[in-house]
Structures are given as C-alpha cells and as structure tokens.
Residue frames relative to the residue before (quaternion, step in Angstrom):
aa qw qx qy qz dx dy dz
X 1.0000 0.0000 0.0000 0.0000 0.00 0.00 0.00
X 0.5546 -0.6594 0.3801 0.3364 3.42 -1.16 0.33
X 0.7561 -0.4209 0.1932 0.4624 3.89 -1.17 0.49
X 0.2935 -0.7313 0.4704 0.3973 4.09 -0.07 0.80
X 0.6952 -0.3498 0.5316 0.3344 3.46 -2.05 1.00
X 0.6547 -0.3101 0.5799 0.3728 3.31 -1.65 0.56
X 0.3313 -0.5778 0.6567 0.3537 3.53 -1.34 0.40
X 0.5179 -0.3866 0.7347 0.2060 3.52 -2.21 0.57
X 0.0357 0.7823 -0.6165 -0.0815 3.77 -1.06 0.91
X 0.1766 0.5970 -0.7223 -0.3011 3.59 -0.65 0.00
X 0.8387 -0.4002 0.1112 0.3522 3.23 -1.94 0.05
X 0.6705 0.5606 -0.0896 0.4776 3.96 1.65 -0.79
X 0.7961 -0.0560 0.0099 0.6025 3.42 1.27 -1.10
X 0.4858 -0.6440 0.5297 0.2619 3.69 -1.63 0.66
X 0.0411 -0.7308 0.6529 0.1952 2.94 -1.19 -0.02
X 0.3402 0.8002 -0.4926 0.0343 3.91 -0.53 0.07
X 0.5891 -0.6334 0.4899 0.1082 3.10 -1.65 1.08
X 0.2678 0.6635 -0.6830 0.1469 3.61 -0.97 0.74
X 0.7830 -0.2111 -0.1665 0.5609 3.18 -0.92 2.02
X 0.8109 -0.1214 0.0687 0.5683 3.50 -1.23 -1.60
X 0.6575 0.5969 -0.3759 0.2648 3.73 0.88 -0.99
X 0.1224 -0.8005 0.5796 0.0913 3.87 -1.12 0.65
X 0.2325 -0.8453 0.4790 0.0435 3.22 -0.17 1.83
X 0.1092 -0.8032 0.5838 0.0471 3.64 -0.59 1.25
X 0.0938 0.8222 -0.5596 0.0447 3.68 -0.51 0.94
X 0.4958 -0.6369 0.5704 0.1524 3.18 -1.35 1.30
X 0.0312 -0.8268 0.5613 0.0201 3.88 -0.09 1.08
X 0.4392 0.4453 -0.6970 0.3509 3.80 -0.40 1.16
X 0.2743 -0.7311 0.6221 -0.0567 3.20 -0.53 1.10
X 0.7171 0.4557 -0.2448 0.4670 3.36 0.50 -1.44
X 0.8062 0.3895 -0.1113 0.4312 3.63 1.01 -0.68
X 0.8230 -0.4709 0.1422 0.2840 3.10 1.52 0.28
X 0.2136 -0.6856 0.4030 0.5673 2.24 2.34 -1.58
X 0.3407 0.7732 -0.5072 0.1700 3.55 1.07 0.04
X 0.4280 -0.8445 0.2862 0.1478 3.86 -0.63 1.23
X 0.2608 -0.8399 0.4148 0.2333 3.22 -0.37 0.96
X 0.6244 -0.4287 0.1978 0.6223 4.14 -0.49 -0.36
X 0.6285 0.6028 -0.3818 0.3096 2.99 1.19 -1.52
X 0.7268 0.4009 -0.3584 0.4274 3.74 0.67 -1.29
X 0.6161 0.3884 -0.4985 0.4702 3.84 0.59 0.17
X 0.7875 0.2651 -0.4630 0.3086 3.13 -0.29 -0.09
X 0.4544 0.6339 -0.3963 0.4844 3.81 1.24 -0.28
X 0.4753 0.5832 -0.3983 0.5247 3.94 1.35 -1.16
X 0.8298 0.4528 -0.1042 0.3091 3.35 0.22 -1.68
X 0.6423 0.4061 -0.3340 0.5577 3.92 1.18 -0.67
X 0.4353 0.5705 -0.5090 0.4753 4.11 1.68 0.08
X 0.6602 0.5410 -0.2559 0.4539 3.65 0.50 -1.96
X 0.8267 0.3421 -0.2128 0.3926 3.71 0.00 -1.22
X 0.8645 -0.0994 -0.2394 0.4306 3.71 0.84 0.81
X 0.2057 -0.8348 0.5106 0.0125 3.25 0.51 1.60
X 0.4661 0.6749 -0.5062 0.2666 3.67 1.09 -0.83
X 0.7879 0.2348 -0.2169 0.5263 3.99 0.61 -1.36
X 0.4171 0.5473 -0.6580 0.3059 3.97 0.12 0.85
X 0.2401 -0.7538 0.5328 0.3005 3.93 1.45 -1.04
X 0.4241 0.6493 -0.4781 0.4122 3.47 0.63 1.44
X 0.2324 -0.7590 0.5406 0.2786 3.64 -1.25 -0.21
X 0.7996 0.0439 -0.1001 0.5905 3.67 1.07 0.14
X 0.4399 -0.6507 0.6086 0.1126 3.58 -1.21 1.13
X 0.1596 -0.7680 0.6195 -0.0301 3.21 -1.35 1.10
X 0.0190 0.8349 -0.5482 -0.0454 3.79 0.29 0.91
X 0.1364 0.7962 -0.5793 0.1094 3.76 -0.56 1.07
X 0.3759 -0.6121 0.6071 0.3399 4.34 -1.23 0.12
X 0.4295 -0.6461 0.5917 0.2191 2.63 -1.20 0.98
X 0.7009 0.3138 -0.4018 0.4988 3.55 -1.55 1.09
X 0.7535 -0.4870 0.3897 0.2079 3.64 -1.53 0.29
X 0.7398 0.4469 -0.1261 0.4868 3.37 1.08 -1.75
X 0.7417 0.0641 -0.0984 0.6603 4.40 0.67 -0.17
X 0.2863 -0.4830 0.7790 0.2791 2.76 -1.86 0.21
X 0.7049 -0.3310 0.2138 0.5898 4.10 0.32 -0.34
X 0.4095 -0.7588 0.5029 0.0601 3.09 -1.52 1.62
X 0.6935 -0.3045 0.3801 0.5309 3.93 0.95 0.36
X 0.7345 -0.3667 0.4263 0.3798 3.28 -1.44 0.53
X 0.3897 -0.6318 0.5163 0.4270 3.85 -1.10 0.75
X 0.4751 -0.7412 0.3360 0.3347 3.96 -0.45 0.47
X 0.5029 0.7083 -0.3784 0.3196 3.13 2.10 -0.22
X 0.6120 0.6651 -0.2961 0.3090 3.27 1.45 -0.86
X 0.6296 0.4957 -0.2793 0.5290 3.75 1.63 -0.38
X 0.3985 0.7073 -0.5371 0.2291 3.37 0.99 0.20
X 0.5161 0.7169 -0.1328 0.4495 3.56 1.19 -0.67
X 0.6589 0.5981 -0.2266 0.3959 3.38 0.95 -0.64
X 0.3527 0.7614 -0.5066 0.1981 3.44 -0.86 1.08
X 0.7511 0.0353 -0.3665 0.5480 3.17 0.67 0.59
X 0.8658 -0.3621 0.1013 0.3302 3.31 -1.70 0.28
X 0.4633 0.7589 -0.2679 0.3709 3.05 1.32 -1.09
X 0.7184 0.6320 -0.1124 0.2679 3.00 0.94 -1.36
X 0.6583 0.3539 -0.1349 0.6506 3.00 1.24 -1.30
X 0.8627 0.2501 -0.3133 0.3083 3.59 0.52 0.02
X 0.3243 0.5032 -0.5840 0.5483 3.16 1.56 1.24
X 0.5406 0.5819 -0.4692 0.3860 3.86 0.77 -0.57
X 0.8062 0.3484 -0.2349 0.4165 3.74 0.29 -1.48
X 0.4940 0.5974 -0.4075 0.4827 3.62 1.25 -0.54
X 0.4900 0.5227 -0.4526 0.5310 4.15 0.89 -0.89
X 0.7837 0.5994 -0.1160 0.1143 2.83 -0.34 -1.85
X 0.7315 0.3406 -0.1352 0.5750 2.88 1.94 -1.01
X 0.5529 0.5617 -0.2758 0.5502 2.87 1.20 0.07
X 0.6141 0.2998 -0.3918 0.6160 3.56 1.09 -0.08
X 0.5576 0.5964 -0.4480 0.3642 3.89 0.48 -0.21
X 0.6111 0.5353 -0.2709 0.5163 2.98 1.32 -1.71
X 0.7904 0.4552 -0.3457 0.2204 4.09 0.21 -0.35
X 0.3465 0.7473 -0.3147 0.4717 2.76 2.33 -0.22
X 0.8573 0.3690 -0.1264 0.3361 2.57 0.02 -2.10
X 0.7975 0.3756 -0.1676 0.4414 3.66 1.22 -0.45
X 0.3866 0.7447 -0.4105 0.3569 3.00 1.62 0.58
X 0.4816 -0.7429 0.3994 0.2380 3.85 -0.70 1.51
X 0.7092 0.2385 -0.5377 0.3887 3.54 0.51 0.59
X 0.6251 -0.4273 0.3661 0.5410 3.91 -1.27 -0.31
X 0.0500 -0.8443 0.5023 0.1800 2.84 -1.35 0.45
X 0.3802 -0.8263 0.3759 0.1772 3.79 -0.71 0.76
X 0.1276 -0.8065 0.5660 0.1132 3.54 0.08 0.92
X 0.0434 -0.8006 0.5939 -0.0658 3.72 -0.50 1.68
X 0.3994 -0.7650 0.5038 0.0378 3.58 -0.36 2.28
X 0.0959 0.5551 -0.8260 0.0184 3.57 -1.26 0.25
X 0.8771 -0.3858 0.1636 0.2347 3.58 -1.19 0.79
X 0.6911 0.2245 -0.2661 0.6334 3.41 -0.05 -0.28
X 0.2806 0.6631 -0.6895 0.0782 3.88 -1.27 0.34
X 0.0489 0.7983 -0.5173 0.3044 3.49 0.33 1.37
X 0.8822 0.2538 -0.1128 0.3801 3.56 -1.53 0.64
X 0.6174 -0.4954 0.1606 0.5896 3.44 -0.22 -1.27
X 0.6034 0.4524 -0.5932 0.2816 2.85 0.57 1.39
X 0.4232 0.6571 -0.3582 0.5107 2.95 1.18 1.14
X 0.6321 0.3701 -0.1547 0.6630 3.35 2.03 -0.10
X 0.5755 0.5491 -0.3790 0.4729 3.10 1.46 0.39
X 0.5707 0.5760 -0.2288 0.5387 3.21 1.54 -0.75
X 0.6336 0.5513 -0.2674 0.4724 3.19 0.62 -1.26
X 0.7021 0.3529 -0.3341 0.5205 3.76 0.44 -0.62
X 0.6135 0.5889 -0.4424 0.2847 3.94 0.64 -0.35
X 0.6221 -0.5101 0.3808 0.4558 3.95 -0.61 0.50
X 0.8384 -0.0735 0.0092 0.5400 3.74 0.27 -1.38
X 0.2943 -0.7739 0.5571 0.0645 3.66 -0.90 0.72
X 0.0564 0.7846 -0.6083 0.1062 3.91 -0.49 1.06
X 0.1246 -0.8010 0.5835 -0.0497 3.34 -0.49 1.25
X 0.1717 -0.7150 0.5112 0.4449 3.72 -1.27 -0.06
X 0.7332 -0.4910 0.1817 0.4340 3.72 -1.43 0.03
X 0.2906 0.7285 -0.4147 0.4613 3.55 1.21 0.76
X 0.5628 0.6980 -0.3058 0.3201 3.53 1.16 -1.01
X 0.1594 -0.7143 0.6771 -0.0775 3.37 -0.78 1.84
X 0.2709 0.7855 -0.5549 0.0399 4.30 -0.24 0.72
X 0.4013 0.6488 -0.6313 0.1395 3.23 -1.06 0.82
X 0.4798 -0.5647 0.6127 0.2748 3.39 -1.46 -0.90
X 0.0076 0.9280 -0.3688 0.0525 3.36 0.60 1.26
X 0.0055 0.8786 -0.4765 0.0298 3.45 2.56 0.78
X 0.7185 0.4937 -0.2769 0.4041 4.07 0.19 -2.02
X 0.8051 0.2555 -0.3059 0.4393 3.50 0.70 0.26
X 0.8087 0.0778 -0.1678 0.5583 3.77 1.15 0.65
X 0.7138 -0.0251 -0.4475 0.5381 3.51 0.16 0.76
X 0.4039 -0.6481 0.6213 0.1757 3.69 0.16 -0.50
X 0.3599 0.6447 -0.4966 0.4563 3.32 1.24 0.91
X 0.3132 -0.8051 0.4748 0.1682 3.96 -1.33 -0.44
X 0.5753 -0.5055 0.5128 0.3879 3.82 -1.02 0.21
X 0.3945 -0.5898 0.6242 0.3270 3.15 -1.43 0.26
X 0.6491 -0.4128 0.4645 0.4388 3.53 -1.54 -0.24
X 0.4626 0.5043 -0.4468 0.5763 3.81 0.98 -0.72
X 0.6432 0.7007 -0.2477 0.1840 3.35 -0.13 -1.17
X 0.7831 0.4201 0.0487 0.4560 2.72 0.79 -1.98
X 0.6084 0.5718 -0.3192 0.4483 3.08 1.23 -1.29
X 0.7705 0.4637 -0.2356 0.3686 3.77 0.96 -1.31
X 0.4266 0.6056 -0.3979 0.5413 3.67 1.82 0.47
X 0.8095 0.4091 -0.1406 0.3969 3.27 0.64 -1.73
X 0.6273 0.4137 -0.4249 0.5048 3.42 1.25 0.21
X 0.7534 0.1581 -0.2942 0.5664 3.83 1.07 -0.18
X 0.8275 -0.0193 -0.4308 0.3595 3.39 -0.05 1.71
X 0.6669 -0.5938 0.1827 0.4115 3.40 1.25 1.35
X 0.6700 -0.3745 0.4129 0.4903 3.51 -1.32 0.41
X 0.7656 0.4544 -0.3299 0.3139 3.95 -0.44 -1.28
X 0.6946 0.5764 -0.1772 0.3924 2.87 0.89 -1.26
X 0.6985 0.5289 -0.2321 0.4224 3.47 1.21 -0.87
X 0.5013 0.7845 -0.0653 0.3592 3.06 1.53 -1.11
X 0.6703 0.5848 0.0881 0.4483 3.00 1.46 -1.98
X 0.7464 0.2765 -0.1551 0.5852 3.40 1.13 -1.35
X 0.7244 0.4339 -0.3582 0.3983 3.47 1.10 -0.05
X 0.5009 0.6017 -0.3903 0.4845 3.35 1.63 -0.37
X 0.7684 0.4437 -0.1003 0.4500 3.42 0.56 -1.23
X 0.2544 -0.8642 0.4104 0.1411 3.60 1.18 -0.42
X 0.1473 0.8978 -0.2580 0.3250 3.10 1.98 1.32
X 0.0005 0.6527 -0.6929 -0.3063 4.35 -0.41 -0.45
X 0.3958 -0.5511 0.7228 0.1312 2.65 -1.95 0.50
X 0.0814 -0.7621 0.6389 0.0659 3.38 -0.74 1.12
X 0.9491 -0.0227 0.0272 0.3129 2.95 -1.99 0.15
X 0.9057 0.0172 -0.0623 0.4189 3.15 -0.48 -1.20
X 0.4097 0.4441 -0.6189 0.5019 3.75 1.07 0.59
X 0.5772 0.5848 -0.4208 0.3845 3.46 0.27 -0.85
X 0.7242 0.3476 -0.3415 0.4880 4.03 0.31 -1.09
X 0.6005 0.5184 -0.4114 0.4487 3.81 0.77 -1.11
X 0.7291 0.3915 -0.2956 0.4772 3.80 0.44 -1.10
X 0.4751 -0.5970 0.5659 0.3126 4.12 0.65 0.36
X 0.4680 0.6030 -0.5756 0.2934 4.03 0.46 0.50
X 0.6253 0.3235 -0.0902 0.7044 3.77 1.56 -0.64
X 0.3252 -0.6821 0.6404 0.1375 3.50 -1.59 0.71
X 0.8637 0.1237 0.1424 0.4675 2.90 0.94 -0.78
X 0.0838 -0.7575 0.6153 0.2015 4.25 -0.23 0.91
X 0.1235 0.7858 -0.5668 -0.2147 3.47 -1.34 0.26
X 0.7037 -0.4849 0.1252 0.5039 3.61 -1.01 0.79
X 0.8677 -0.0229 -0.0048 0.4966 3.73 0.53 -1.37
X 0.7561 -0.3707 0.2265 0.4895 3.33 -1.42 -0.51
X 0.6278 0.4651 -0.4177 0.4638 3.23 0.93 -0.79
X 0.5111 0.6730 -0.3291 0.4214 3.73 0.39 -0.61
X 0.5479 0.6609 -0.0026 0.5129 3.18 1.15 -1.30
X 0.8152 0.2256 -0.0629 0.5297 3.37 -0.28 -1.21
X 0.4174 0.6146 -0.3942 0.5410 3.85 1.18 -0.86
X 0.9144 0.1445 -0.0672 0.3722 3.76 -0.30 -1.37
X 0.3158 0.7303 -0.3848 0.4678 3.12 1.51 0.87
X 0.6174 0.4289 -0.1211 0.6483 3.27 1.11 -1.77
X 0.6654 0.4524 -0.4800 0.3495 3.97 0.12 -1.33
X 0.6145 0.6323 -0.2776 0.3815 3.74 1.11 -1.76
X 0.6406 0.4362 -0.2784 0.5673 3.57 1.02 -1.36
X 0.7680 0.4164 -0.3740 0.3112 4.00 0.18 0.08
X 0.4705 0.5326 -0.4261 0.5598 3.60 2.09 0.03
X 0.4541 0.6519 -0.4504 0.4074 4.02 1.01 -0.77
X 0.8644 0.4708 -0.1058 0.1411 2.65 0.09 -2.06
X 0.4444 0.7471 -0.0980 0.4846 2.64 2.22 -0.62
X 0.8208 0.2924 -0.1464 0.4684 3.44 0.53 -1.28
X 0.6716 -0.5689 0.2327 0.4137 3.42 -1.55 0.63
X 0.8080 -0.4900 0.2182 0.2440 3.84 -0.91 0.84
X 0.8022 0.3404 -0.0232 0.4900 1.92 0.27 -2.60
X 0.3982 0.6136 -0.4383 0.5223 4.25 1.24 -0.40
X 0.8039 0.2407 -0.2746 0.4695 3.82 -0.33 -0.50
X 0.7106 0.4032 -0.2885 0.4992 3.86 0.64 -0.24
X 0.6079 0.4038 -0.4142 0.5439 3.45 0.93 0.36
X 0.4605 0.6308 -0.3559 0.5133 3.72 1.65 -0.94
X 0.7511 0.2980 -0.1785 0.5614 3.91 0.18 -1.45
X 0.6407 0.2030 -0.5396 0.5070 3.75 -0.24 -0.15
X 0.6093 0.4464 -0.5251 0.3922 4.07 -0.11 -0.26
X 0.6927 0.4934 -0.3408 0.4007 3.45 0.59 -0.48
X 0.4774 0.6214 -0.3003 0.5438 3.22 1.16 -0.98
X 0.8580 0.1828 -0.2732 0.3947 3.62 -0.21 -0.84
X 0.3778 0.8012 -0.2733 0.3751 3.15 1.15 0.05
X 0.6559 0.4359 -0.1104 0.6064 3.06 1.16 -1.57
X 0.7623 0.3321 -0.2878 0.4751 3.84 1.10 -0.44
X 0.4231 -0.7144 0.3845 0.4034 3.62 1.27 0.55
X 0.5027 0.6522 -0.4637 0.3271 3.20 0.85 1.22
X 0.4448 -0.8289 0.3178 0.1185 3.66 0.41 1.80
X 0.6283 0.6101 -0.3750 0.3039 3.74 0.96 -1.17
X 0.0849 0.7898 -0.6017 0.0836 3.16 -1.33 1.21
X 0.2545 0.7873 -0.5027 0.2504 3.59 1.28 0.42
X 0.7704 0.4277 -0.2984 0.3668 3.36 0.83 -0.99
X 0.7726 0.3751 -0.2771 0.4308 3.60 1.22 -0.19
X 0.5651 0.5480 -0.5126 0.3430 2.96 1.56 0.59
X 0.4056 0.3627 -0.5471 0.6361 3.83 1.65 -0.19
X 0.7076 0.3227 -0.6265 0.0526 3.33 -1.15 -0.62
X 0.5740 0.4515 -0.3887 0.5618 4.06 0.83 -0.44
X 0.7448 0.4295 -0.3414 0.3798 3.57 0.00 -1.12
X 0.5845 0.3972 -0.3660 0.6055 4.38 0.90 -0.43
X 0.5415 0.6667 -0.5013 0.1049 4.26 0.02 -0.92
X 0.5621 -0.5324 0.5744 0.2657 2.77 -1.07 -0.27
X 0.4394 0.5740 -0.4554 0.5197 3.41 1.67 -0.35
X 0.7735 0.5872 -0.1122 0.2106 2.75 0.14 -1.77
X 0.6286 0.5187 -0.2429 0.5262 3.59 1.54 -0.51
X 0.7416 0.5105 -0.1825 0.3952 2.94 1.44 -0.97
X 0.4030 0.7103 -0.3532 0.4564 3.32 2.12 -0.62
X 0.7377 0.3625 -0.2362 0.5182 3.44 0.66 -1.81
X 0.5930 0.5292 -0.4317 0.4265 3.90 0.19 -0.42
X 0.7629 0.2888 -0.3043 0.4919 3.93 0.85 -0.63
X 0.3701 0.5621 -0.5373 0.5084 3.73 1.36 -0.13
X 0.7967 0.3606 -0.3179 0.3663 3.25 -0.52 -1.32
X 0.5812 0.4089 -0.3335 0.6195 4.31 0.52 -1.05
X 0.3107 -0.6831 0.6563 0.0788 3.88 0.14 -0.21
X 0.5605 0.4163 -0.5157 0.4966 3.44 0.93 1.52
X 0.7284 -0.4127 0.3745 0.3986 3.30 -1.91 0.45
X 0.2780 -0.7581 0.5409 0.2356 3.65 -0.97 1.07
X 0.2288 -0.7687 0.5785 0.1485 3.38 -1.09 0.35
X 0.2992 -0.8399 0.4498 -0.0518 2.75 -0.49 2.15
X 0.1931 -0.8804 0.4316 0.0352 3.52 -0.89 0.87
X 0.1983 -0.8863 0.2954 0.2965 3.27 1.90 -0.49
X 0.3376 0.5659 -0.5586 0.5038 3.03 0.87 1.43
C-alpha cells in the first residue's frame, strides 16, 4: 500500500488512511483502551459513513500490545441513578454496535490481548476478527459490575458462538483464549505478535479491497438478518444482479482480465 495519510486525531481515538485500508485505533493505552462515550460514538460517525474517509476496508484495533479495549471506562457510570440511565446507556451502545455491524465496508477487528466488555462487542460486531495468541475475550460483568447485555446484544454473541456457549462465559465470568477462540470460529486466525498482527491486518485488508463490494455487503447485511430470523433478500439479490459491478464482473470473466470494481 502506499505511505499512510497523516493520522486524523480526536483526543481518545485515531483514525488514519494508508492506500484503500482505514486504520481505526482506540488510543488509551494507559487504560487499557477502556472506552469512553466520546470514542464510541466518534467509532460510530467512522462506521456509519465510510463513503467520505476514501477507503475500501476498516481496521478496528487498541493501541499498544496488552488490550485491544478493556470495556466501557467505569468512570463514565459514575452518574447513574435512575433507570433512564442505564437505558439511554444500552440504547447508545446499540446503536454504536448497530453501525459497526452495518457499516457498508468490511470490517477487520485486529485483537492484541485483553478484548473484554464492550470491547468485546465491538469486535464481535466486526465482519472478520484476527487476534494474537495472547487473546483474553469475554464479558466477565457476574464478577464486577453486575450489570447486563441487551437482547440486541446477546442475540449478536449467540449467533457467532451459539446460545450455550454464550451463556457459559457469562455465567461463569470466564475469557476465552486463543485457541478456543479459533476452534469456536470467534478468530480466523492466531498470530504470534503484534507486529505479526498488524502485518496481516493490512495484507487481509488488501484481499477485501480487492473483491467486488457490492458481493460482500449484500453477504453481511444477509447475514445480519439472518441472525434476526429475518429471511428477506429480494433487494440484494437485484441490487448485485442489476450493477454495474456485476456487468462488469461478466465482461472481465469472459475477456479473461482483472475486473474493475466500482460498487455501484
């Protein structure tokens, strides 16, 4: 890829460009990465219009070696007391999950150790998830606030590592490391370190970038509804089957040259 763009700072998280790939990074090191509002919802106004960043695939990683993101910072619940509260909190929350998880380009959740809380539901909502063998993930709430998931929440666990399975790490207030993680399809892939890591982040973010758009955003939003026993797919089978991709796909099949994919 070419030399990356100055990074974009706000004061909590990065954002920077380098060719097609956009590298989002959670930047509280000192804390773990642990998320404030400001970096969720700043996560989310990245996810909910990638069109003007001028990229083809999001990378969401923590900055430093030791987390990818420790959970919500806990200062931010100090505030809480009445109901309202906690359910303007999970209503955010989903609602930043929801821009992840429905955000039109791929996205690559890249793990360094700790990935806990919601940042462990940040991942979880990202298309493909590579971690190295350091990788501590769960939601370990039943042993320290004693708070809960939403039903959104849950549902987007229990479809990528099944009802039992979800159940378990939250009952028990376990992580799942490494290689349960690859066996259980929550990780594609362990590598040894960060650098290792971040390497096949970028390598992963050039096969994306590669393939036809409008084919992987009809793929995730089908999944997506999928996961909500919601079946309809008329609209994404014209939208690929009418494109312009799609004419052009069969026009370079047939000439037996690289198509050139616009996502229209």
């Amino acid at each position: 890829m070419s030399a990356p763009a100055p990074a974009e700072k706000t004061e909590e998280l990065l954002f920077e460009r380098d060719g097609a790939l956009g590298l989002i990074t959670l930047n509280r090191p000192q804390a773990r990465n642990a998320l404030t509002f400001a970096m969720y919802e700043r996560l989310a106004e990245l996810c909910r219009a990638p069109e003007d960043l001028g990229v083809k695939v999001l990378v969401i990683t923590g900055a430093g070696e030791k987390a990818f993101a420790a959970g919500t910072d806990i200062a931010q619940f100090r505030g809480f007391t009445t109901d309202q509260h906690a359910l303007d909190y999970e209503d955010k929350i989903d609602a930043v999950l929801g821009a992840v998880e429905t955000c039109p380009l791929p996205t690559i959740a890249a793990i360094a150790g700790a990935c806990t809380g919601g940042g462990a539901a940040i991942a979880a909502a990202c298309d493909l998830r590579i971690a190295t063998a350091d990788l501590k993930f769960g939601f370990p709430i039943a042993r320290t606030l004693g708070n809960c998931l939403s039903v959104a929440n849950l549902a987007r666990l229990s479809a990528l590592l099944g009802a039992g399975r979800t159940r378990e790490i939250i009952f028990t207030s376990r992580l799942v490391r490494a290689e349960e993680a690859l066996a259980a399809g929550l990780v594609s892939e362990i590598l040894d370190d960060h650098a290792a890591l971040m390497a096949r982040a970028r390598n992963l973010a050039e096969t994306l970038a590669e393939q036809a758009p409008l084919t992987l955003r009809a793929t995730k939003e089908g999944l997506r509804r999928l996961a909500q026993n919601d079946v309809e797919d008329r609209d994404l089978i014209v939208s690929c089957y009418t494109s312009a991709d799609f004419r052009e796909g069969l026009e370079a099949f047939l000439a037996k040259r690289k198509p050139d994919w616009q996502g229209r």
